[in-house]
C-alpha positions as CSV (number, residue, x, y, z in Angstrom):
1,X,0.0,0.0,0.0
2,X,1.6,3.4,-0.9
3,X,1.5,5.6,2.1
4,X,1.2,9.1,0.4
5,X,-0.1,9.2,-1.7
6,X,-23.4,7.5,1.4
7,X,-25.9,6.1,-0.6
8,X,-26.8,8.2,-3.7
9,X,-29.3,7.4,-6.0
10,X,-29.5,6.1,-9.3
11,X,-29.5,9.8,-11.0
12,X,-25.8,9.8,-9.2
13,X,-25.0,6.8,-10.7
14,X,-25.9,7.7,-14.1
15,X,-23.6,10.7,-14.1
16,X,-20.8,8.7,-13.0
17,X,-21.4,6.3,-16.0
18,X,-21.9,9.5,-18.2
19,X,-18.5,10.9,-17.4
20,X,-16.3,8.1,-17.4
21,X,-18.2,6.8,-21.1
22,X,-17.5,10.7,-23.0
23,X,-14.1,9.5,-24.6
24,X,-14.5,5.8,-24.3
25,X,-14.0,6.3,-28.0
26,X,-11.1,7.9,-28.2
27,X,-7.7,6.6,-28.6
28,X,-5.1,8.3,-26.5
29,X,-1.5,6.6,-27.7
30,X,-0.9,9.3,-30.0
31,X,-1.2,11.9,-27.5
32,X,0.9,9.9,-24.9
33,X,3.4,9.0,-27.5
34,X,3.8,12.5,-28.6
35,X,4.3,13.5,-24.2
36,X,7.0,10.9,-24.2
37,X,8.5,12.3,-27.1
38,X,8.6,15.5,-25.6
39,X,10.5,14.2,-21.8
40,X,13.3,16.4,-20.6
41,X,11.9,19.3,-22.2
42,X,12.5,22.7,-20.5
43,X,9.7,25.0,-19.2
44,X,11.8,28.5,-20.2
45,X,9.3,28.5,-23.3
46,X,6.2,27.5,-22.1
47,X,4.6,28.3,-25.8
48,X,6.8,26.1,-27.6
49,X,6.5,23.2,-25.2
50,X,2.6,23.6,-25.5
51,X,2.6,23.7,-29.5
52,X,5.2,20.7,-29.6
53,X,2.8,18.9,-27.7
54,X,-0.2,20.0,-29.0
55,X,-0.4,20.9,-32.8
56,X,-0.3,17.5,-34.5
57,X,-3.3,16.9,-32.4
58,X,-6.6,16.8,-33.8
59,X,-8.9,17.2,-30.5
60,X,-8.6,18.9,-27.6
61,X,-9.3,16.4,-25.5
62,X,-6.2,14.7,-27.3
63,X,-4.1,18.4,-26.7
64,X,-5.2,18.3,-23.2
65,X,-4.1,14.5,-22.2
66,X,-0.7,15.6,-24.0
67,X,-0.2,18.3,-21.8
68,X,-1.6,16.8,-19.0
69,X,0.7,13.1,-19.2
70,X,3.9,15.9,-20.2
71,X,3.7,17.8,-16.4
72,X,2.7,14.4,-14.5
73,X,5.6,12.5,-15.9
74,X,8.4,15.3,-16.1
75,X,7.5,17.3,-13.2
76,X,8.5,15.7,-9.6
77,X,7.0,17.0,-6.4
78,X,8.7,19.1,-3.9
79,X,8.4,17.6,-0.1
80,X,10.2,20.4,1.0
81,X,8.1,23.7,-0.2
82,X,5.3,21.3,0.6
83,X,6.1,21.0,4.4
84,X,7.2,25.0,4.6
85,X,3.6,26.3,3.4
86,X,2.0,23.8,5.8
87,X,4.2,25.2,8.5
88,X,3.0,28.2,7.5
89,X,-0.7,27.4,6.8
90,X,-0.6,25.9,10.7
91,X,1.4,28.9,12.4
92,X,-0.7,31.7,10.1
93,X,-4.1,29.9,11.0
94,X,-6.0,32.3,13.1
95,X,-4.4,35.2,10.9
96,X,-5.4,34.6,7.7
97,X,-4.5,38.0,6.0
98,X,-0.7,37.6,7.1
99,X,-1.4,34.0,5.4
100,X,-2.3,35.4,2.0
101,X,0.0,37.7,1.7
102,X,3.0,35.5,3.1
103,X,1.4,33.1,0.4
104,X,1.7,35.1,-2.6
105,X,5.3,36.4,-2.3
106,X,6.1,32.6,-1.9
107,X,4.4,32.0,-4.7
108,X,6.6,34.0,-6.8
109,X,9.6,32.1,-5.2
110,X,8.0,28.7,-6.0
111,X,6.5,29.2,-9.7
112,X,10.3,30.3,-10.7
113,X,11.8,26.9,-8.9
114,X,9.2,25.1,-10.9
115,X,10.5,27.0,-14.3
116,X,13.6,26.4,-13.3
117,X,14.1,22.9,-11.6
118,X,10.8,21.1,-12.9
119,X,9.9,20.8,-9.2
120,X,6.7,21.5,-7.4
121,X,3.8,21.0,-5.2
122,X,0.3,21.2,-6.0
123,X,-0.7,24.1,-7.0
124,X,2.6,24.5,-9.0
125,X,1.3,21.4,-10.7
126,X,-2.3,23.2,-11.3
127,X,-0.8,26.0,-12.8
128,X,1.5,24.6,-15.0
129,X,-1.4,22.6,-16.6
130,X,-3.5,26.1,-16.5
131,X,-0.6,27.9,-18.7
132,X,-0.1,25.0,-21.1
133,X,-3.6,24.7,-21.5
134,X,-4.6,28.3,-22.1
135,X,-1.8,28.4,-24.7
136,X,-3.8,25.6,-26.4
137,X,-6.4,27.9,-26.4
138,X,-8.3,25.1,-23.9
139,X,-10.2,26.7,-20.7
140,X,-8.7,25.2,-17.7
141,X,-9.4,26.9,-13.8
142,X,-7.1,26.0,-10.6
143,X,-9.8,24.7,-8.1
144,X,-8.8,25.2,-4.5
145,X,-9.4,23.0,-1.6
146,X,-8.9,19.8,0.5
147,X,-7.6,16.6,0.2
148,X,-7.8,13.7,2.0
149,X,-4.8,11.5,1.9
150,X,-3.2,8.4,4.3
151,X,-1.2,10.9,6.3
152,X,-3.3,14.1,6.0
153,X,-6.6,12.8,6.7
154,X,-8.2,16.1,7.7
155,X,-11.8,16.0,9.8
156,X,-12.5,19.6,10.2
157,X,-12.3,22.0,7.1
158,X,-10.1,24.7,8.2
159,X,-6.7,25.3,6.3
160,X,-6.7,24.7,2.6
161,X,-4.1,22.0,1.7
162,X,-4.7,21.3,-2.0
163,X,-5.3,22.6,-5.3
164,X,-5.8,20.5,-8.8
165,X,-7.8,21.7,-12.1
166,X,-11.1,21.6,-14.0
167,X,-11.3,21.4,-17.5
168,X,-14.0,22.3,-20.6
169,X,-14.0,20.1,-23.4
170,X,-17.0,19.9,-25.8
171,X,-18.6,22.4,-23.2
172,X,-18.3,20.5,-20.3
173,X,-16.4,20.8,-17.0
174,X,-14.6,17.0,-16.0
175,X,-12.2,17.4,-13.0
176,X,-8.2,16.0,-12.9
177,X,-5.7,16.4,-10.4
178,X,-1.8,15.8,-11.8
179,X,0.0,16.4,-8.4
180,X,-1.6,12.7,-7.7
181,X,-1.4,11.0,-10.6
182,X,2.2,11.7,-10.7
183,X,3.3,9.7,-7.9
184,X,3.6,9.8,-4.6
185,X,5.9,10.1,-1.3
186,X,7.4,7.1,0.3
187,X,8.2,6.0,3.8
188,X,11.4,7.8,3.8
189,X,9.7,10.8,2.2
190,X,11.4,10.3,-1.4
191,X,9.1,11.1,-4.1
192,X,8.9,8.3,-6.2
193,X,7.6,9.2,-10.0
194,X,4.9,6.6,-10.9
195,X,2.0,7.8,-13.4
196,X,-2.1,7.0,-12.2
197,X,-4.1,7.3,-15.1
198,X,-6.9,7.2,-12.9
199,X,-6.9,11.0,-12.0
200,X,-7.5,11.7,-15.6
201,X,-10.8,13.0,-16.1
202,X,-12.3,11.5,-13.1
203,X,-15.8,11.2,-12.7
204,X,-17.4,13.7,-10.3
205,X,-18.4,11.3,-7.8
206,X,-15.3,9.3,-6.9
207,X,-13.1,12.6,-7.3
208,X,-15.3,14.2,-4.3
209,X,-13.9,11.1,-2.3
210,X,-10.7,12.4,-1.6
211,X,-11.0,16.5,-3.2
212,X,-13.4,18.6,-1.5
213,X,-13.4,22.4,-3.3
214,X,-13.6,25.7,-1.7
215,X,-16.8,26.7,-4.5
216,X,-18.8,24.0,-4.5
217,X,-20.0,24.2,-7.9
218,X,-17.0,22.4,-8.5
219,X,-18.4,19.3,-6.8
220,X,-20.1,19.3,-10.5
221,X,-23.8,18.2,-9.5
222,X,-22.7,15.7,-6.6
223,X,-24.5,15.3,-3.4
224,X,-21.3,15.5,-1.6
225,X,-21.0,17.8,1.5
226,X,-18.8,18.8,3.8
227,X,-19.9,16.5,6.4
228,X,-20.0,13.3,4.0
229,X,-16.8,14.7,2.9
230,X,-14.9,14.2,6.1
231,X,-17.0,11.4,7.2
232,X,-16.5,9.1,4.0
233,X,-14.0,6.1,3.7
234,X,-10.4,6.6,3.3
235,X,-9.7,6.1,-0.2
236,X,-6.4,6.0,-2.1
237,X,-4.5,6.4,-5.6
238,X,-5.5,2.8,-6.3
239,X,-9.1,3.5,-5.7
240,X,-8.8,5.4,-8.5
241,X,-6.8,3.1,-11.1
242,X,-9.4,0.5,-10.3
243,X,-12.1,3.1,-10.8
244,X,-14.0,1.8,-7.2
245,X,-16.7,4.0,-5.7
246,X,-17.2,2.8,-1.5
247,X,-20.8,3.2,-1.1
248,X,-21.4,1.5,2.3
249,X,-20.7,1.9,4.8
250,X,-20.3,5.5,4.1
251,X,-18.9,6.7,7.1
252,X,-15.2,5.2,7.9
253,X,-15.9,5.4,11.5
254,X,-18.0,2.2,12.6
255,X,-18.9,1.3,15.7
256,X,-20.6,-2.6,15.6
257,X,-21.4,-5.4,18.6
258,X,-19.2,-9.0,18.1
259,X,-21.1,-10.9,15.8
260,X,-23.2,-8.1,14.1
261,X,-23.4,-8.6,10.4
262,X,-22.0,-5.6,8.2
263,X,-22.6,-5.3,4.7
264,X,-20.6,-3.9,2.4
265,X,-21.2,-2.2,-0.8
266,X,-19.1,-0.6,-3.8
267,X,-19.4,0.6,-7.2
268,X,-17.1,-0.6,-9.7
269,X,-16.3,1.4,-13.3
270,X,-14.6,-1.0,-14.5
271,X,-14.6,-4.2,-14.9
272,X,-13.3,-6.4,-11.4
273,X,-13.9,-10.3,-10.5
274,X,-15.6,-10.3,-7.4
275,X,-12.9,-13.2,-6.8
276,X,-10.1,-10.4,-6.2
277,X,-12.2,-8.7,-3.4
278,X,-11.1,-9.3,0.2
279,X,-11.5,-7.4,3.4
280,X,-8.2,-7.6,5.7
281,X,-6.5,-6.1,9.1
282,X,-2.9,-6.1,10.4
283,X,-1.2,-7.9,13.3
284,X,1.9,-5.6,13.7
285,X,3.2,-6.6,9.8
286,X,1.2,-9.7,9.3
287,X,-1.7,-10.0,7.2
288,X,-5.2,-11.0,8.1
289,X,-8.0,-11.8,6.2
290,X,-11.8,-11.7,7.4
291,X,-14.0,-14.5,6.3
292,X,-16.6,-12.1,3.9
293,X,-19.7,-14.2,2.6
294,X,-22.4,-13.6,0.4
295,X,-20.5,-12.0,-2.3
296,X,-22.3,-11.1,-5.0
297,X,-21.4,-9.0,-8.3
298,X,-24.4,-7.6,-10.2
299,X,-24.5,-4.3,-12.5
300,X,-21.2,-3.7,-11.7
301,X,-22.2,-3.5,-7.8
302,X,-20.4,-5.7,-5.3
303,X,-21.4,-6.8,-2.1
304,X,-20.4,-8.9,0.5
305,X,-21.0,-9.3,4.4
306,X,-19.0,-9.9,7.6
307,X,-19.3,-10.6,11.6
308,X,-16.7,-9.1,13.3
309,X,-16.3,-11.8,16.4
310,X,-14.3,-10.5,18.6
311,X,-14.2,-6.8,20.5
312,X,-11.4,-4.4,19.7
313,X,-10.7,-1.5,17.5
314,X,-9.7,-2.4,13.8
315,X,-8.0,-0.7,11.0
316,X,-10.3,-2.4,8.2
317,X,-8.9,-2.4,4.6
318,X,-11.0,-3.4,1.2
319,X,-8.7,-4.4,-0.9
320,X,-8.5,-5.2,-4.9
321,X,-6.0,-7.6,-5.8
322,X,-2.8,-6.9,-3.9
323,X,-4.1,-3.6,-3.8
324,X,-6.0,-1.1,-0.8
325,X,-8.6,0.6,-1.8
326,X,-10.7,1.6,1.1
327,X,-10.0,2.1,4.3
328,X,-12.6,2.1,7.8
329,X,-11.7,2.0,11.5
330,X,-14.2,-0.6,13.3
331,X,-15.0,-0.5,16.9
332,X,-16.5,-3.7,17.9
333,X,-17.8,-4.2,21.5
334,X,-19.0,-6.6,23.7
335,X,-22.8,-7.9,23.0
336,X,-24.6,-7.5,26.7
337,X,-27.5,-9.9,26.7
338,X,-30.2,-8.2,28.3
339,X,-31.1,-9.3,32.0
């Protein structure tokens, strides 16, 4: 598992479907082909670098995925300017006027590092995919916001701690965020470049898992709120290559009596053998897995259910293959039979 890195109702689901089915049509190698062609380029022209990845191009949801696969794969992330504007989003909290303004003369500081060393952090990221895509003559916005993450799992919506982009194409807004599908940090705080393709053009519904926007117009239609937000399963970057939606339980927090049965529920946009599904815990390193039963795959919905037999608090993992992909804390006490 890489470290860093509610019910709703049909009409939800059918937007979900909708968004990730617009370009099931179209064939992205020449646009990725044309990105890899393109690695090592400089940023000191930012014109150039856009018309060499986008003028052979016939679409621009082709230009776009060129520019977008160019910055995640030749752009690494910066743990250091990361850390210093969450020192200073923590120490500038209650005064956020000295925060702006500290924040926009770093700013300055940052976008030239990026020109200069192809290092960033999120919002660095953002705007480099603005630029690129303005040049294009695409419509791209920065969204702020927050993002959930393994070790930044935020329950109160105070500081801003993330920015990624929406995009227009055939006069609609989809949602992508290349800081995250360009790798991630490991254990010893290293990024490590590995491209998810599964923060491309994201449908609305699993983005709001993890991406919460300061407008919420942003949310694009979903019936995501701030409470849901912060409530929800922890999800993760391979939640979104397998394209998985958590549906239930929908809060992570779970409080259950040994031997109650909990079911639980998840959309899947792609397709997944229910075979590969399996809900585990960890004994200092070691591996457990829960006997699930009744697992059922229908529509592209998977369920399954399990008694949690003995009391105790667990880290619960759903997990795909080899892979996490949802995470819920489960407090299970003791059943009191009453007298």
């Amino acid at each position: 598992m890489k470290k860093y890195i509610f019910i709703i109702s049909f009409f939800a689901f059918y937007i979900a479907n909708g968004q990730i089915a617009d370009f099931k049509d179209v064939d992205f190698t020449k646009a990725d082909n044309i990105a890899k062609l393109n690695n090592g380029e400089d940023l000191q022209n930012l014109p150039l670098l856009s018309y060499n990845l986008t003028s052979n191009l016939p679409t621009k949801v082709e230009k776009f995925r060129a520019i977008y696969t160019w910055v995640c794969t030749n752009i690494s992330a910066d743990i250091k300017q990361n850390n210093k504007v969450t020192h200073y989003r923590k120490k500038l909290k209650n005064d956020s006027i000295s925060f702006i303004k500290w924040n926009t003369e770093y700013k300055k500081k940052a976008f030239k590092k990026l020109l200069k060393h192809n290092k960033t952090m999120c919002t660095g990221y953002a705007y480099l995919i603005k630029e690129l895509a303005f040049i294009a003559d695409i419509e791209c916005k920065i969204i702020d916001g927050y993002g959930r993450t393994f070790n930044a799992n935020i329950d109160t919506l105070e500081t801003l701690n993330h920015s990624w982009n929406a995009v227009k194409l055939n006069n609609k807004w989809y949602l992508c965020d290349a800081t995250w599908s360009s790798g991630y940090m490991n254990e010893n705080y290293t990024f490590v470049n590995d491209y998810n393709d599964g923060y491309f053009l994201i449908n609305p519904i699993l983005f709001s898992k993890n991406h919460f926007p300061i407008h919420k117009k942003w949310l694009l239609n979903t019936k995501t709120t701030n409470i849901t937000f912060i409530e929800s399963p922890l999800v993760y970057g391979e939640t979104f290559k397998y394209k998985i939606i958590p549906l239930t339980p929908s809060k992570m927090n779970i409080k259950v009596l040994q031997n109650e049965e909990v079911s639980f529920k998840f959309k899947a946009l792609r397709n997944i053998s229910k075979r590969r599904v399996s809900l585990v815990y960890y004994l200092g390193n070691t591996e457990q897995s829960f006997d699930i039963y009744n697992l059922r795959e229908e529509k592209g919905i998977i369920t399954f259910k399990n008694k949690f037999k003995h009391k105790g608090f667990y880290d619960v993992h759903l997990k795909i293959e080899d892979d996490v992909v949802a995470t819920y804390t489960v407090n299970v006490t003791k059943y009191k039979k009453k007298v």
